[in-house]
py3Dmol code that shows the C-alpha trace and the ligand (Angstrom):
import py3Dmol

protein = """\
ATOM      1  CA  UNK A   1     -46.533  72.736 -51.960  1.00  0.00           C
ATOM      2  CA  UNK A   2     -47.033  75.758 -49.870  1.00  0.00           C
ATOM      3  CA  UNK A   3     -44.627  77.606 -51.376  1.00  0.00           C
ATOM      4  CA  UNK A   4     -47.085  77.190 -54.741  1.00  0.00           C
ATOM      5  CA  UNK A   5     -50.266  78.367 -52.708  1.00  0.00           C
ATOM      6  CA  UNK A   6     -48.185  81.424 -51.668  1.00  0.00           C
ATOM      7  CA  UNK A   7     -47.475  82.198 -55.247  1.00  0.00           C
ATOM      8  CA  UNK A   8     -51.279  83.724 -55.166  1.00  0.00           C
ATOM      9  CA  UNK A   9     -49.355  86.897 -53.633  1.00  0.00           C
ATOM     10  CA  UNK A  10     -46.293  87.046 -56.026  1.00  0.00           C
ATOM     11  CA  UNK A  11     -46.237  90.748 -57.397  1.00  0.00           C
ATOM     12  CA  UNK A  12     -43.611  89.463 -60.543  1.00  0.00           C
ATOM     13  CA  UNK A  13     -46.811  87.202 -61.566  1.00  0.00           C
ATOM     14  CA  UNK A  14     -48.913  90.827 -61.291  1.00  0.00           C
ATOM     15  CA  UNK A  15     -46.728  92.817 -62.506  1.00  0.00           C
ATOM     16  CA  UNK A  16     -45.766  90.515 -65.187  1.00  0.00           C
ATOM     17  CA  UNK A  17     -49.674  90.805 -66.292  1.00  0.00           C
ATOM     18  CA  UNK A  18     -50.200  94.694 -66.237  1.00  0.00           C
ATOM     19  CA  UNK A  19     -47.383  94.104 -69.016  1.00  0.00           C
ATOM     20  CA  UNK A  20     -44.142  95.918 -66.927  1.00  0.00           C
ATOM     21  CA  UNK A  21     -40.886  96.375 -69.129  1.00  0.00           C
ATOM     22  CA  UNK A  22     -38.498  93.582 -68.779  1.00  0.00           C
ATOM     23  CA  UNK A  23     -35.890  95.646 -67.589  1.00  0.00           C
ATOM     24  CA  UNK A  24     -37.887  95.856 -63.900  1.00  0.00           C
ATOM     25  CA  UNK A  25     -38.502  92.014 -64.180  1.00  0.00           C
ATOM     26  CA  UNK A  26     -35.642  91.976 -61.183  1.00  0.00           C
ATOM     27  CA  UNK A  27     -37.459  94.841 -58.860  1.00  0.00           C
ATOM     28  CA  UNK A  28     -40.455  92.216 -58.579  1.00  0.00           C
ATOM     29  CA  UNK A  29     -38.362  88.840 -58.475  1.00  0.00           C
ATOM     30  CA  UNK A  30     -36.855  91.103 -55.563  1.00  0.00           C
ATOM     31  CA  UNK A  31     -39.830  91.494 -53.859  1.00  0.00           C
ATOM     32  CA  UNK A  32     -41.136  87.756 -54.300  1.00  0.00           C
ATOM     33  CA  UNK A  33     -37.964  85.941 -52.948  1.00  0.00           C
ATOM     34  CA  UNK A  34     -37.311  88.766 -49.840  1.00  0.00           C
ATOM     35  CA  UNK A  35     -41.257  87.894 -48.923  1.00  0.00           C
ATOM     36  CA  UNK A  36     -40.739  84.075 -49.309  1.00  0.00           C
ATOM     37  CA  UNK A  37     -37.081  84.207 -47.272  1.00  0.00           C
ATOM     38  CA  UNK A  38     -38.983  86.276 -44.284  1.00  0.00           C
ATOM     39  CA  UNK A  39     -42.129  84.017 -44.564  1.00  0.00           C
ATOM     40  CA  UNK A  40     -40.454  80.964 -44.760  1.00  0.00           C
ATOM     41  CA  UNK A  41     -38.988  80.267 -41.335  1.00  0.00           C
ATOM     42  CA  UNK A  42     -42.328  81.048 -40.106  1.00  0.00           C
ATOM     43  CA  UNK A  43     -44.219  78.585 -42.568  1.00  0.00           C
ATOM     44  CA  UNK A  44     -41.363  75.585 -41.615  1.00  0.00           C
ATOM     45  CA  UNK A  45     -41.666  75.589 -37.647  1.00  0.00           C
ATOM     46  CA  UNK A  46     -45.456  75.797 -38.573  1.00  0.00           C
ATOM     47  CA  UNK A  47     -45.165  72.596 -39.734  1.00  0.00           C
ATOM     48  CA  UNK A  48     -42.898  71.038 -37.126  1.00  0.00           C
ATOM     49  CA  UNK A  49     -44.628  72.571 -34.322  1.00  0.00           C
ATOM     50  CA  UNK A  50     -47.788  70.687 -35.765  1.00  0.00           C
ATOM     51  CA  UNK A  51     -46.212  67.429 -36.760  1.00  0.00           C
ATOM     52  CA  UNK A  52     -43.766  66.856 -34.176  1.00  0.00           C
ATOM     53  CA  UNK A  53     -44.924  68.692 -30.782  1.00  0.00           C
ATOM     54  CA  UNK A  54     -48.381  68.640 -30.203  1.00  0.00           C
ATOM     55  CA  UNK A  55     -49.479  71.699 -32.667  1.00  0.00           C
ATOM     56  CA  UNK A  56     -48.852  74.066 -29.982  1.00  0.00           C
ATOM     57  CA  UNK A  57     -47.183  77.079 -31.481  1.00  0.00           C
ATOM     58  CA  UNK A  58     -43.998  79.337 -30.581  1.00  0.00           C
ATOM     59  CA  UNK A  59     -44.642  82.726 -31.636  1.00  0.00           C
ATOM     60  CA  UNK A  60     -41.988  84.951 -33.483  1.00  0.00           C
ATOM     61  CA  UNK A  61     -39.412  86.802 -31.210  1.00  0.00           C
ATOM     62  CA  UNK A  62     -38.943  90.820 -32.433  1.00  0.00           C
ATOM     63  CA  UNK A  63     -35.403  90.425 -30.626  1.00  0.00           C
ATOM     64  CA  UNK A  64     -33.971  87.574 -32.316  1.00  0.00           C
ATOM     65  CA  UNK A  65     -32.241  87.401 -35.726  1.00  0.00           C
ATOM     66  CA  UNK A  66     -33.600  85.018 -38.572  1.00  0.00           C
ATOM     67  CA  UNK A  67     -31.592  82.259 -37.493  1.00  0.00           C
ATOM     68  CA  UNK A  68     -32.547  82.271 -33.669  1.00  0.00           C
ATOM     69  CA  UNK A  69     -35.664  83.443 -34.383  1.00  0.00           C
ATOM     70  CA  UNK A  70     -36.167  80.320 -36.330  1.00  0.00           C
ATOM     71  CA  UNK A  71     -35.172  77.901 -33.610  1.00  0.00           C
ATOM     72  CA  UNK A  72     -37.011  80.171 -31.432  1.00  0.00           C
ATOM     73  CA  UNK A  73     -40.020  79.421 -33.586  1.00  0.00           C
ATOM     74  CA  UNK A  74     -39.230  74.966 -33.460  1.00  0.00           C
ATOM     75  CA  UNK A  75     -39.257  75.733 -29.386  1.00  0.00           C
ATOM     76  CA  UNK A  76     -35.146  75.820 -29.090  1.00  0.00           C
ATOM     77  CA  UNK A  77     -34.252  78.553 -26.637  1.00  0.00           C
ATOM     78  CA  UNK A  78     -30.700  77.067 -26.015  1.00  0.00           C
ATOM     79  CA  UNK A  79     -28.218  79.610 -27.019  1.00  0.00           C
ATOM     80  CA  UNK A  80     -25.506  77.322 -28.522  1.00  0.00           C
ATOM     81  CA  UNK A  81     -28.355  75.821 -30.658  1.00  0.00           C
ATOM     82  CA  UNK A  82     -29.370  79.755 -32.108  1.00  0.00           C
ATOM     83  CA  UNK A  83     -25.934  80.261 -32.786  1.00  0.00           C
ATOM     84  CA  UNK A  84     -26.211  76.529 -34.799  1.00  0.00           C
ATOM     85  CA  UNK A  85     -29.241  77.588 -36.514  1.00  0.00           C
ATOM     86  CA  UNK A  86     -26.981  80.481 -37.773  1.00  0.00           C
ATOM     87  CA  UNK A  87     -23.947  78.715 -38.770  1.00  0.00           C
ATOM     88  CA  UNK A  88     -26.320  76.256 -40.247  1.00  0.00           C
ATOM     89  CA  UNK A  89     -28.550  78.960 -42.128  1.00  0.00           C
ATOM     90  CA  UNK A  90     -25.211  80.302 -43.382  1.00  0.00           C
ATOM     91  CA  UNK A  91     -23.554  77.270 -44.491  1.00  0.00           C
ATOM     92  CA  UNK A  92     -26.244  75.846 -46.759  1.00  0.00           C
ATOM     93  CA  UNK A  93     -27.523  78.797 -48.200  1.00  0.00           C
ATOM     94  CA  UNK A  94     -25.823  78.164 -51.743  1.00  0.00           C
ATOM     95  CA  UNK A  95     -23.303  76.036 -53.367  1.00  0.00           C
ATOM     96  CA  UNK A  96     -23.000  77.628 -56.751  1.00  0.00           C
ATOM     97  CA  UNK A  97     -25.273  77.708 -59.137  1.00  0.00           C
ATOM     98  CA  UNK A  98     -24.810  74.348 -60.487  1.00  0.00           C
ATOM     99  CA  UNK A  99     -26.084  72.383 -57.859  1.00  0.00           C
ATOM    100  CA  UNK A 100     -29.342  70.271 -58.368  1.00  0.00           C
ATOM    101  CA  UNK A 101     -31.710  72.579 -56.194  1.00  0.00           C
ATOM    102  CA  UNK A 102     -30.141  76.293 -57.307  1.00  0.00           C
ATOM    103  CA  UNK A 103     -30.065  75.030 -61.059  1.00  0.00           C
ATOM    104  CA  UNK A 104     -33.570  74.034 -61.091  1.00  0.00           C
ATOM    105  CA  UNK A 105     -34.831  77.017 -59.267  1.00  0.00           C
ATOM    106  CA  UNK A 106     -32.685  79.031 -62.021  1.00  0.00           C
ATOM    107  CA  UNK A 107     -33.978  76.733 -64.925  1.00  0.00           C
ATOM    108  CA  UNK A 108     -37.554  77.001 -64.006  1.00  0.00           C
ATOM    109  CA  UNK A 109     -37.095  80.998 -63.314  1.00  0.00           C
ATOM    110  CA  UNK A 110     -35.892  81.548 -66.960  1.00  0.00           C
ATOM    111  CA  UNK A 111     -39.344  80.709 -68.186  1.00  0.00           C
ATOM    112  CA  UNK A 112     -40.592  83.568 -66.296  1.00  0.00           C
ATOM    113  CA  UNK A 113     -41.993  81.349 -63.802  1.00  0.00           C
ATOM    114  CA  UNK A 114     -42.459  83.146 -60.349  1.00  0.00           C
ATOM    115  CA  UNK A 115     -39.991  82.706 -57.414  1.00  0.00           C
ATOM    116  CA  UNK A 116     -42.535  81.375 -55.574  1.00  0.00           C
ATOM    117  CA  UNK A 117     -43.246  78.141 -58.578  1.00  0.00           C
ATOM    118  CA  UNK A 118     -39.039  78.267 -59.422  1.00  0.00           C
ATOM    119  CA  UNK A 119     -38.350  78.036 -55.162  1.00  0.00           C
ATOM    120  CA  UNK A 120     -41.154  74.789 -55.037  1.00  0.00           C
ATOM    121  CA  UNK A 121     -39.365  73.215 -58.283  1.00  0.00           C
ATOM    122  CA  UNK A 122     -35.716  73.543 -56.658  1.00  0.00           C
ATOM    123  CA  UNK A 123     -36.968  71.998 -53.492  1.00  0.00           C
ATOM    124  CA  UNK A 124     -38.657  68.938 -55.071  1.00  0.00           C
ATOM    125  CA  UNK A 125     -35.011  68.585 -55.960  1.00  0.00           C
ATOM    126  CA  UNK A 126     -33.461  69.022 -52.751  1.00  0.00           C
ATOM    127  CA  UNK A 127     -35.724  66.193 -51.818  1.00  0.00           C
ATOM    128  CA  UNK A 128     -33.517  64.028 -53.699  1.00  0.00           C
ATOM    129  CA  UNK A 129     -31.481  61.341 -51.777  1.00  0.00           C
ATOM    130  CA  UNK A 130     -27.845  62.211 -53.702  1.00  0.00           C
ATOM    131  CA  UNK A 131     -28.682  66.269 -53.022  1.00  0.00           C
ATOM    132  CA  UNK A 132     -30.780  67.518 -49.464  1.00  0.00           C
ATOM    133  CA  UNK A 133     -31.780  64.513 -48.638  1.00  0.00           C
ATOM    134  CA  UNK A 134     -28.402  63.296 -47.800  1.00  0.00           C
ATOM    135  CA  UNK A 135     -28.187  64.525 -44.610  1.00  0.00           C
ATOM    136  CA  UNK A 136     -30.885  62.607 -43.605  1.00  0.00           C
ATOM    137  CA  UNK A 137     -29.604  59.307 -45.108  1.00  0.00           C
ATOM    138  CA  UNK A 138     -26.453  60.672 -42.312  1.00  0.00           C
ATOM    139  CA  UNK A 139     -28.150  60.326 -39.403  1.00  0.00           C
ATOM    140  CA  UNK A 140     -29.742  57.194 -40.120  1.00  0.00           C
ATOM    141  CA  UNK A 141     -26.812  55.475 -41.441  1.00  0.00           C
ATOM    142  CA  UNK A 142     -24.907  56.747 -38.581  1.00  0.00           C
ATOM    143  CA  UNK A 143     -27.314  55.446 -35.961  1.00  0.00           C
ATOM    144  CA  UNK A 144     -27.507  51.727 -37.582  1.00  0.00           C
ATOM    145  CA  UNK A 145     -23.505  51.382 -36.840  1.00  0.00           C
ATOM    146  CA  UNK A 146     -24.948  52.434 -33.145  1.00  0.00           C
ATOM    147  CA  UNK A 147     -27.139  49.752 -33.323  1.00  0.00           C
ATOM    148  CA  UNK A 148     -25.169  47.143 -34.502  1.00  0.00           C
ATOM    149  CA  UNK A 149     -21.965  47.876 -32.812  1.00  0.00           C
ATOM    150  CA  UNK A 150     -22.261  50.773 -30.184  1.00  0.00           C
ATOM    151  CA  UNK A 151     -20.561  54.009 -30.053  1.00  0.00           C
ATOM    152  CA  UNK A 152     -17.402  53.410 -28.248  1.00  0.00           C
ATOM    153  CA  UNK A 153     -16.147  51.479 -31.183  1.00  0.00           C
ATOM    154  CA  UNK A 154     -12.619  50.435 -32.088  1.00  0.00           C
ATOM    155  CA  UNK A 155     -10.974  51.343 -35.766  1.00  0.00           C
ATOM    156  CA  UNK A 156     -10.770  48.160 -36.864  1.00  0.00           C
ATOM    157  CA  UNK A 157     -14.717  47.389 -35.785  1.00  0.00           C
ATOM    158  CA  UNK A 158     -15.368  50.826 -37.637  1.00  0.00           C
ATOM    159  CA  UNK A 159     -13.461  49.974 -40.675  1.00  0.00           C
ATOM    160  CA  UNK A 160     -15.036  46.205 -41.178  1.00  0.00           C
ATOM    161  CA  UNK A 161     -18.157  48.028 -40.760  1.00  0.00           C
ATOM    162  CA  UNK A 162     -17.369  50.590 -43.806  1.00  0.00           C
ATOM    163  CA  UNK A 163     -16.470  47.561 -45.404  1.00  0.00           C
ATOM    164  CA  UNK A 164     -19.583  45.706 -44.842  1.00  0.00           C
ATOM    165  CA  UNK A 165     -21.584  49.071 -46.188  1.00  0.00           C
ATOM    166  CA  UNK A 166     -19.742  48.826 -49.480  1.00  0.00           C
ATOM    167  CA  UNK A 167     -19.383  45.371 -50.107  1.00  0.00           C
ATOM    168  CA  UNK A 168     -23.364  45.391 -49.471  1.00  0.00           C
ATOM    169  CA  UNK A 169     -23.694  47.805 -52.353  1.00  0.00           C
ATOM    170  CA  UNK A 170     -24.420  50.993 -50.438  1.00  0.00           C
ATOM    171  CA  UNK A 171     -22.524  53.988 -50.246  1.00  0.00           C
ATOM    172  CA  UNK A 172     -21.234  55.343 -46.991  1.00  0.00           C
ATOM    173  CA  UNK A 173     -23.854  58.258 -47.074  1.00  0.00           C
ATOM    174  CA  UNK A 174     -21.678  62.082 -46.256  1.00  0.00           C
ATOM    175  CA  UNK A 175     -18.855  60.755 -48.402  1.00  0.00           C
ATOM    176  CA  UNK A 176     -17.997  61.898 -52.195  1.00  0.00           C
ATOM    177  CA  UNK A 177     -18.621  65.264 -53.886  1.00  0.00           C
ATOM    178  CA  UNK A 178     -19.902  66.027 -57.513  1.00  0.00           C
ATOM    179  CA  UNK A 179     -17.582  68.799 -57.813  1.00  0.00           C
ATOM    180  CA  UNK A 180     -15.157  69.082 -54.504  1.00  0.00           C
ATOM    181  CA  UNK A 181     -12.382  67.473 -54.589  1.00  0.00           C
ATOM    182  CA  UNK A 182     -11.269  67.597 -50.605  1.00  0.00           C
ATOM    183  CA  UNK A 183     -12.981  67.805 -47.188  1.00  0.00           C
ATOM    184  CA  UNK A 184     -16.134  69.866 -47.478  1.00  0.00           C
ATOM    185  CA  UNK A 185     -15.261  73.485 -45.975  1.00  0.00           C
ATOM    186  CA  UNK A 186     -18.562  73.229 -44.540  1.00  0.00           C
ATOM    187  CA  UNK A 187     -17.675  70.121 -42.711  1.00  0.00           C
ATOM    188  CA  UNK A 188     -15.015  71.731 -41.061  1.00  0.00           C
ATOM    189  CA  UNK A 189     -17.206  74.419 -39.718  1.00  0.00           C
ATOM    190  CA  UNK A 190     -19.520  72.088 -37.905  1.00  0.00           C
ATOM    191  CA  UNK A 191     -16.723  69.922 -37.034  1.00  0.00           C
ATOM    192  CA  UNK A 192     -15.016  73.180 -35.182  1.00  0.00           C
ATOM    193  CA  UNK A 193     -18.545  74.026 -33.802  1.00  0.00           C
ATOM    194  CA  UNK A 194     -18.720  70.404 -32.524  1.00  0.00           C
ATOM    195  CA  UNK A 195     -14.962  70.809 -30.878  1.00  0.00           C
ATOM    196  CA  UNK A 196     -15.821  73.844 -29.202  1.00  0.00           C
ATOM    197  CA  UNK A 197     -19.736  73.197 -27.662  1.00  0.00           C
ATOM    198  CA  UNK A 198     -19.785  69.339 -27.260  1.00  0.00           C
ATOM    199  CA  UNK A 199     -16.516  67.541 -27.959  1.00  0.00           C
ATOM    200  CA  UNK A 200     -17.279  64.594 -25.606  1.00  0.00           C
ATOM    201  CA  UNK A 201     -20.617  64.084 -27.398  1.00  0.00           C
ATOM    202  CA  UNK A 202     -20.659  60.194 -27.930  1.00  0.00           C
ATOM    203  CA  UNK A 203     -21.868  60.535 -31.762  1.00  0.00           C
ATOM    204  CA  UNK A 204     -19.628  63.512 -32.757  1.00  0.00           C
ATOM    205  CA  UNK A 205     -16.952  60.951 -31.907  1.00  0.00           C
ATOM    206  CA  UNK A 206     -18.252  58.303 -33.802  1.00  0.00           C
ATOM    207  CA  UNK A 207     -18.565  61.544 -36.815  1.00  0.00           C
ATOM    208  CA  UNK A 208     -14.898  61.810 -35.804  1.00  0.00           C
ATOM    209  CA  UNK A 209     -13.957  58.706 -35.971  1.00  0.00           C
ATOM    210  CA  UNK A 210     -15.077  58.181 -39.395  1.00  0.00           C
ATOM    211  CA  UNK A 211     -13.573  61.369 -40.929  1.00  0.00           C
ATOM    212  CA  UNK A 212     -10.138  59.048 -39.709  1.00  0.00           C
ATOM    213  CA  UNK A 213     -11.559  55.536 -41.187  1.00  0.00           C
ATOM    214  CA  UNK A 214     -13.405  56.081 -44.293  1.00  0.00           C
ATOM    215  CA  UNK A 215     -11.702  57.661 -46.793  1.00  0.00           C
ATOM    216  CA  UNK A 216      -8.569  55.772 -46.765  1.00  0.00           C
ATOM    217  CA  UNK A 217     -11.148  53.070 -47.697  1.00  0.00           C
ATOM    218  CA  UNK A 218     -12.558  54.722 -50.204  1.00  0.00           C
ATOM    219  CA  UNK A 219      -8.995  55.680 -52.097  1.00  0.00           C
ATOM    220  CA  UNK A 220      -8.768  51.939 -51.579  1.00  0.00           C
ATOM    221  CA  UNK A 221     -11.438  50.580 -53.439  1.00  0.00           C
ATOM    222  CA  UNK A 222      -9.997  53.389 -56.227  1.00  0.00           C
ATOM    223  CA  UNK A 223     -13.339  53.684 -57.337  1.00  0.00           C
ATOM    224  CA  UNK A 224     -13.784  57.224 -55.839  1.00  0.00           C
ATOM    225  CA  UNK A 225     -12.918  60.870 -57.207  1.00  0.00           C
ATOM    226  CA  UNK A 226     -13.196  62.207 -53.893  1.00  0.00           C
ATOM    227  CA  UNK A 227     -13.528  60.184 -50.659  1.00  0.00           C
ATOM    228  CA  UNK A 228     -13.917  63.028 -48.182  1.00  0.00           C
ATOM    229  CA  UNK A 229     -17.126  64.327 -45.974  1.00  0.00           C
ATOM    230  CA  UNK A 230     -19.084  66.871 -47.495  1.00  0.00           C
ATOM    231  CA  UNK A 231     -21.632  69.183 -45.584  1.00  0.00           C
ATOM    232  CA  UNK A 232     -24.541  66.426 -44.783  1.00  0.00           C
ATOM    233  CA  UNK A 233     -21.681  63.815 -42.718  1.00  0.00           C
ATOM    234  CA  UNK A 234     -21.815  66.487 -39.938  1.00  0.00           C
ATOM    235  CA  UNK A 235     -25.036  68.593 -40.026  1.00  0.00           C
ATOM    236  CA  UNK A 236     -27.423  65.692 -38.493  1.00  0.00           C
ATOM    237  CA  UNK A 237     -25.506  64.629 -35.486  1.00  0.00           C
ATOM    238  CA  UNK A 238     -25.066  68.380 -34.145  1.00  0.00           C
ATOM    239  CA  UNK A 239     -28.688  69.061 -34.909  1.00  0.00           C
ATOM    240  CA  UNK A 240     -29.789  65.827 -32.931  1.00  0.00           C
ATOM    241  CA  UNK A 241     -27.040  66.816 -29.872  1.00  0.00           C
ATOM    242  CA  UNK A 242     -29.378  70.065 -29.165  1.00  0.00           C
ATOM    243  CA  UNK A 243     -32.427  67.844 -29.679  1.00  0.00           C
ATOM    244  CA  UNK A 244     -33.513  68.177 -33.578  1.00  0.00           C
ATOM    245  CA  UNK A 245     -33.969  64.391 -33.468  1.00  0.00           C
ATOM    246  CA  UNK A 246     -36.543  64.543 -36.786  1.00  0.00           C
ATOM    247  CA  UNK A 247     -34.476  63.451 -39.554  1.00  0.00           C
ATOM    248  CA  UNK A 248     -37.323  63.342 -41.515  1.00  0.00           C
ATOM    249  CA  UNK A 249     -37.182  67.353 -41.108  1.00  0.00           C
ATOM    250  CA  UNK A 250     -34.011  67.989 -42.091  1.00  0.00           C
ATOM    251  CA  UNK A 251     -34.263  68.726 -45.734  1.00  0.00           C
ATOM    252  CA  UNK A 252     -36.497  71.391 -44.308  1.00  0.00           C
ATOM    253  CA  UNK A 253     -34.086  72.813 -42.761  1.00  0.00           C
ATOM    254  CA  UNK A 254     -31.717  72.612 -45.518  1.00  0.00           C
ATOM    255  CA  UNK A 255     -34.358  74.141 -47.979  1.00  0.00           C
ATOM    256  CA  UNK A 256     -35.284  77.422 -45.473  1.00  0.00           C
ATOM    257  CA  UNK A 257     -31.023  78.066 -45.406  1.00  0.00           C
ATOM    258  CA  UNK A 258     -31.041  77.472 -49.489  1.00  0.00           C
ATOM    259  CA  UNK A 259     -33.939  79.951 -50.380  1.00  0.00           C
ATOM    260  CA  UNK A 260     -31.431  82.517 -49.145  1.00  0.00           C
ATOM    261  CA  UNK A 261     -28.819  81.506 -52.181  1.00  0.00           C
ATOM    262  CA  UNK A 262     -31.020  80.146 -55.158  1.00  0.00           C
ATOM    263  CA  UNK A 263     -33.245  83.311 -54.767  1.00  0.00           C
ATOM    264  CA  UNK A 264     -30.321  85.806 -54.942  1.00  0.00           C
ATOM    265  CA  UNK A 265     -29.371  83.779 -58.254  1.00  0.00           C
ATOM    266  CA  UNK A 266     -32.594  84.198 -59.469  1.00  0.00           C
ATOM    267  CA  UNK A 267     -32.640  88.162 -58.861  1.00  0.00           C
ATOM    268  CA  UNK A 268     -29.211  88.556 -60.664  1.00  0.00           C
ATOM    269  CA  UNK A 269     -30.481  85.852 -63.173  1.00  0.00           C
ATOM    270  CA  UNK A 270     -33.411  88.718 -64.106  1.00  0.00           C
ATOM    271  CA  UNK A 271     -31.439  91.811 -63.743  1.00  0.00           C
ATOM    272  CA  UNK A 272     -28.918  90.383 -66.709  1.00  0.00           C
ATOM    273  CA  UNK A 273     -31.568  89.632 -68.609  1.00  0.00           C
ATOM    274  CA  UNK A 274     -30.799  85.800 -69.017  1.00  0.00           C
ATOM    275  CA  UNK A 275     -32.676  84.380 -72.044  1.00  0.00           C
ATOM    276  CA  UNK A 276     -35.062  80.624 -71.251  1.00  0.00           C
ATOM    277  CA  UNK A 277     -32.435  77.349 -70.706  1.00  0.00           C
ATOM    278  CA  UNK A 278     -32.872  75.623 -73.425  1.00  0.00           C
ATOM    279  CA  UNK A 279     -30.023  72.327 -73.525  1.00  0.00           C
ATOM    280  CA  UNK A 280     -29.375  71.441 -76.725  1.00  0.00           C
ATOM    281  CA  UNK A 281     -30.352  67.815 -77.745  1.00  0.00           C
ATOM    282  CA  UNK A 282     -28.595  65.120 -79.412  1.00  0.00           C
ATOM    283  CA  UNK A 283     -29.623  62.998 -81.848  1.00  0.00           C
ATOM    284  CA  UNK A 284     -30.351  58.859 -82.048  1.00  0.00           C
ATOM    285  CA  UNK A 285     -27.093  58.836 -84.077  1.00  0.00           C
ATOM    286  CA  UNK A 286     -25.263  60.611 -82.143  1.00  0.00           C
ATOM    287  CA  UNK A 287     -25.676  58.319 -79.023  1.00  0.00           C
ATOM    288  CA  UNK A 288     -24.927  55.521 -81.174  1.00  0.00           C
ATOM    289  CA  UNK A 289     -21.840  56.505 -82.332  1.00  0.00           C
ATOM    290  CA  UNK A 290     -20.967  57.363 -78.491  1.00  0.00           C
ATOM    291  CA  UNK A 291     -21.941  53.775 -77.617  1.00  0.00           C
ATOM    292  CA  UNK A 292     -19.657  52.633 -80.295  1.00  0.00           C
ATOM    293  CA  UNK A 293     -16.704  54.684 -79.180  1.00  0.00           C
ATOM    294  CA  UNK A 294     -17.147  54.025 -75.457  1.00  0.00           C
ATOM    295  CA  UNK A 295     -17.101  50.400 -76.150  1.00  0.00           C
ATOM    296  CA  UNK A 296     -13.982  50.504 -78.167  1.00  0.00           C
ATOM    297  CA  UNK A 297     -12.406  52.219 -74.980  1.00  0.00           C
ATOM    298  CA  UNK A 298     -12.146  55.684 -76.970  1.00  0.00           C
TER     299      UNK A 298
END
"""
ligand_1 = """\
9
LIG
C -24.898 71.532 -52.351
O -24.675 72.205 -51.339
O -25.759 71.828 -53.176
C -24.151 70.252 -52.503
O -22.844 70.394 -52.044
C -24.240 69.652 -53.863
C -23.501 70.386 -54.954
O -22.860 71.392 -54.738
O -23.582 69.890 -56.106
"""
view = py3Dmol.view(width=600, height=400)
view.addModel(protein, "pdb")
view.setStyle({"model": 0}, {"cartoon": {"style": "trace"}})
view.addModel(ligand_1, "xyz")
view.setStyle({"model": 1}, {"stick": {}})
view.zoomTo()
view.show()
C-alpha cells in the first residue's frame, strides 16, 4: 500500500507522459527502483517502530551500511544482529526470476506499470503462505512443538511429532522446494551463522534437530520431490535469538531484502526491451481432452 502512494513520485510514470523514447524506458525504471530500495528500509522500521515499540522512532545512522542501518532503524544496535540483517538482506534478495513475488513484479512491469505499482503487486504475492509468508508459518510451527513437548526433545518424540503434523494434514512448514531439489544453500548460511554466534541457542537446536528428523520422513511417505529445508526453516529462529520476536513482521523483512532482486529484473527487463506477458490460453476442449488422458493414466 505505501509503496502505491509513493508511486506519486515515480519519474518512469513522468517521463513515460512527456512521451520519452522507449529505448530510455530503463534510465527511469532505474531511478524508480534505486529511490524505492533507499526509501524502503526507512518506510519498514517506520512501521515497526509504530506498531511494535511505542511509535518512538530510531533515526537513520550516516555510518552504517543498508543492512545495519536498517536494524539500526527497528532499535537493534547488537553487532552480530547488523551483520544478520546483512546476511539476511543478501540471502533473500532474489531467487530467479520465476519465483511468485519476482514474476509478478516482472509480469505487472511489462505493462509499463511503474516500479513502484509492479514492487506493491510482487509483494501482495510474497504475502502468500507457500512463498514469504512461510517463514512466518516457521516460527509458529516451530514454537507449537515447544509448547507441546519442550525443547530438549528426544528423536523419537521429534519424529512422532512430524508424524502427527502430517497425518493431521499439514505440512511441516520450511520443508519442500518448487524448484530445488536439495538443502536450500540459503539454509546453510544461517545454519553456519547460527554455529558460529549462538550454537547453544535452545531453538537453533530444535532447527537442528529437525534438519536430522524430517526429511527421512518425508522420503518416507514418498510423496515428496524434495524433503529438505529451504530458506524460511532457519530465518525466524535466528531473527527471534537477537530479539525480532514479530513473526507477523517477517514478510517485511523478506520483502525490503527482495526489492533489491525483482527491481534489478525489472531494469534489465526494460533495457531488452521485453514485449507485455501475455500466457497463451487453452481452450474448453483442450482441458477436456487432458481430463480424459490423465484419467486413463496417460
Ligand atoms: C524464493 O526465494 O522466492 C523461494 O525460494 C521460492 C522460489 O524460488 O520459488
Amino acid at each position: 500500500m505505501t509503496m502505491q502512494v509513493l508511486r506519486t513520485e515515480s519519474e518512469f510514470q513522468e517521463a513515460y507522459k512527456k512521451g520519452v523514447p522507449k529505448t530510455k524506458y530503463w534510465e527511469y525504471t532505474y531511478e524508480d527502483s534505486l529511490n524505492l530500495i533507499a526509501r524502503l528500509p526507512e518506510l519498514a522500521a517506520f512501521i515497526y517502530r509504530r506498531v511494535y515499540r511505542g511509535g518512538e522512532l530510531v533515526s537513520r545512522a550516516s555510518d552504517l551500511d543498508y543492512g545495519a542501518n536498517f536494524a539500526h532503524m527497528l532499535g537493534f544496535t547488537d553487532p552480530q544482529m547488523h551483520e544478520l540483517f546483512r546476511l539476511y538482506l543478501t540471502i533473500h534478495s532474489d531467487h530467479e526470476g520465476g519465483n511468485v513475488s519476482a514474476h509478478t513484479v516482472r509480469v505487472v512491469g511489462s505493462a509499463l506499470s511503474d516500479p513502484y505499482l509492479s514492487f506493491a503487486a510482487g509483494m501482495n504475492g510474497l504475502a502468500g503462505p507457500l512463498h514469504g509468508l512461510a517463514n512466518q508459518e516457521v516460527l509458529r510451527w516451530i514454537h507449537e512443538v515447544v509448547k507441546e513437548i519442550g525443547t530438549h526433545v528426544t528423536t523419537e518424540q521429534l519424529k512422532d511429532y512430524v508424524w502427527k503434523t502430517l497425518k493431521s494434514g499439514k505440512v511441516v512448514p520450511g520443508y519442500g522446494h518448487a524448484v530445488l531439489r536439495k538443502t536450500d544453500p540459503r539454509y546453510i548460511c544461517q545454519r553456519e551463522f547460527a554455529l558460529k554466534h549462538l550454537p547453544n541457542d535452545p531453538l537453533f537446536q530444535l532447527v537442528s534437530k529437525l534438519y536430522e528428523v524430517v526429511p527421512p520422513i518425508l522420503l518416507e511417505t514418498g510423496k515428496v520431490k524434495n524433503p529438505w529445508p529451504n530458506v524460511d526453516a532457519h530465518s525466524g529462529v535466528l531473527l527471534q535469538y537477537f530479539g525480532l520476536t514479530e513473526a507477523n513482521y517477517f514478510t517485511v523483512l523478506f520483502g525490503v531484502s527482495r526489492a533489491m532482486g525483482v527491481l534489478s529484473q525489472l531494469i534489465w527487463d526494460r533495457a531488452l526491451g521485453l514485449p507485455i506477458e501475455r500466457p497463451k490460453s487453452v481452450t474448453t476442449a483442450w482441458i477436456e481432452d487432458y481430463a480424459q488422458k490423465k484419467l486413463a493414466g496417460n
